[in-house]
C-alpha positions as CSV (number, residue, x, y, z in Angstrom):
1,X,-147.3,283.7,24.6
2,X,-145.3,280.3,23.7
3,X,-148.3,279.6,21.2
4,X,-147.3,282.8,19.3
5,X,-143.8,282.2,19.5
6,X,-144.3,278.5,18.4
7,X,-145.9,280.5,15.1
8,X,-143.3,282.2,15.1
9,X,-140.9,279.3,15.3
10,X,-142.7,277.6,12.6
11,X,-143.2,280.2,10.0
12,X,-139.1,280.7,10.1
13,X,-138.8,276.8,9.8
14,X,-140.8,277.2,6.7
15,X,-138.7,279.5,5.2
16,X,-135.6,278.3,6.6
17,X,-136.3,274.8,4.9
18,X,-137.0,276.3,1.8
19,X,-133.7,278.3,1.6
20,X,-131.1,275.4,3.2
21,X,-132.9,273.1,0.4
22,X,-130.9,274.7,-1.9
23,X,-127.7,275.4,0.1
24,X,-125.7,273.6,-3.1
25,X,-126.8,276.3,-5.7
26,X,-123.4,277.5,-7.4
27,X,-124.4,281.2,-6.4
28,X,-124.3,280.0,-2.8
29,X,-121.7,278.3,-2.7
30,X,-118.7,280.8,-2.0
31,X,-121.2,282.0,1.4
32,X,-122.3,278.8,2.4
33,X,-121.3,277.8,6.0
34,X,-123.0,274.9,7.9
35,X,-122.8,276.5,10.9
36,X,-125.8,278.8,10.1
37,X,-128.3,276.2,9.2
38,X,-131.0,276.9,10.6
39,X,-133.6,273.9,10.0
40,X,-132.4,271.9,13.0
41,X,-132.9,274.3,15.4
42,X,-135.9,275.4,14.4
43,X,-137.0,271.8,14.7
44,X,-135.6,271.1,17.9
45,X,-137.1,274.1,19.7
46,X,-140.8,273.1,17.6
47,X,-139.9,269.8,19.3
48,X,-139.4,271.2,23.0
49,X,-142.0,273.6,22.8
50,X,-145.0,272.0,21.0
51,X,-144.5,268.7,21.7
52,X,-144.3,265.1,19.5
53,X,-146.7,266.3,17.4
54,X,-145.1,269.6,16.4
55,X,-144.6,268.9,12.7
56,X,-148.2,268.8,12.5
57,X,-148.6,271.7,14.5
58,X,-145.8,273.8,12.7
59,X,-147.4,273.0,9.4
60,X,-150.9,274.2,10.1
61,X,-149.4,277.0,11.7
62,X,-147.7,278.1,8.2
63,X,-150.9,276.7,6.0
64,X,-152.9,279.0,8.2
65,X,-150.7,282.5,7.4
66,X,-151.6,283.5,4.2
67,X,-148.7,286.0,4.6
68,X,-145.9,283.3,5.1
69,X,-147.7,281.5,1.5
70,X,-147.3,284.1,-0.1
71,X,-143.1,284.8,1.0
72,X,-142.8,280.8,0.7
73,X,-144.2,281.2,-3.0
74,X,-142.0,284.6,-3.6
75,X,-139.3,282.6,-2.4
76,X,-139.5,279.9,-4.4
77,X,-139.8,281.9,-7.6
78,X,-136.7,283.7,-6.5
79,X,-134.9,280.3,-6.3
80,X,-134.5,280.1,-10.2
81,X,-133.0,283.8,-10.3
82,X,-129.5,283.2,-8.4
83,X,-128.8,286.9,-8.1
84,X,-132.0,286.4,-5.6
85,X,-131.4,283.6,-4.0
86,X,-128.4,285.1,-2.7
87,X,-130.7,288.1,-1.8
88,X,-132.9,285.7,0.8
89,X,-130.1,283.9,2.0
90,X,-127.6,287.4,2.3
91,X,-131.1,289.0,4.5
92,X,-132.5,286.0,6.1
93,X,-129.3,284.7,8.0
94,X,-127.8,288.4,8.5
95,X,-131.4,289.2,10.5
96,X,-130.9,286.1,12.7
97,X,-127.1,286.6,13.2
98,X,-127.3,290.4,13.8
99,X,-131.1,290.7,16.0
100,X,-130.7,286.8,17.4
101,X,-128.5,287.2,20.0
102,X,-130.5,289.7,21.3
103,X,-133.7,287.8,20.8
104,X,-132.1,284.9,21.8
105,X,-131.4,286.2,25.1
106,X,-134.9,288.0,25.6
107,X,-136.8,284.9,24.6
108,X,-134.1,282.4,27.1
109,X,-135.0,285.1,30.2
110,X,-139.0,284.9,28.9
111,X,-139.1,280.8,29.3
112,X,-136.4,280.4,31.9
113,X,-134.2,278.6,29.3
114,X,-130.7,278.5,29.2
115,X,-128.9,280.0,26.1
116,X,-128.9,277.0,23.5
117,X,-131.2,275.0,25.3
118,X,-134.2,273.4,22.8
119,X,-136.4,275.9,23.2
120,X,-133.9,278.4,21.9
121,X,-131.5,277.0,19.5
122,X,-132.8,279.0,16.4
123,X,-130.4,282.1,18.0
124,X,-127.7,279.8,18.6
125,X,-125.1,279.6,16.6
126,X,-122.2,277.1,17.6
127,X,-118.5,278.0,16.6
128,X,-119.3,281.4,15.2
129,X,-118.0,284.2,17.0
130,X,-120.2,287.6,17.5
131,X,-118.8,290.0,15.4
């Protein structure tokens, strides 16, 4: 349902926050490419699909999965220890770049969206090429 995939939506906006909050760590730096910022898709697709009120929305959504605390806290521990900070970022962006396209393209068929559209910017990802 689109209230299931706006959780969705909003527990990866969480973590995706978290993570591109730190995108100037040293350890990241030698990986770090704008281009896979995530946050403002995410937020644009919250936007489309839950409305003017979906900051709101997105953050009850992630107060109300203890399971999405708990990464969020795990996560934030893992911050301090660069070795895992890379880790997140190396698993988190490789999951969306690898399974989004295929998502991406599930999800666009599901809502009648086209690719890119808000709705469906989180598997979007201008100016790189599939590889």
């Amino acid at each position: 349902t689109i209230c299931q995939y706006c959780e969705w939506l909003a527990r990866n906006w969480a973590v995706f926050r978290a993570m591109e909050q730190h995108t100037d760590a040293e350890i990241l730096r030698p990986v770090h490419d704008a281009r896979l910022l995530r946050t403002a898709a995410l937020e644009a697709d919250l936007a489309q699909l839950a409305g003017a009120e979906w900051r709101s929305k997105a953050e009850a959504m992630v107060e109300g999965s203890p399971t999405t605390a708990r990464y969020l806290e795990h996560l934030e521990s893992d911050i301090a220890l660069s070795p895992l900070l890379l880790a997140h970022h190396f698993l988190q962006y490789n999951a969306v770049l690898s399974g989004g396209a295929y998502l991406g393209e599930m999800v666009s068929k599901k809502l009648c969206l086209p690719h890119g559209a808000p709705g469906v910017r989180f598997y979007s990802f201008e100016g790189v090429e599939p590889g």
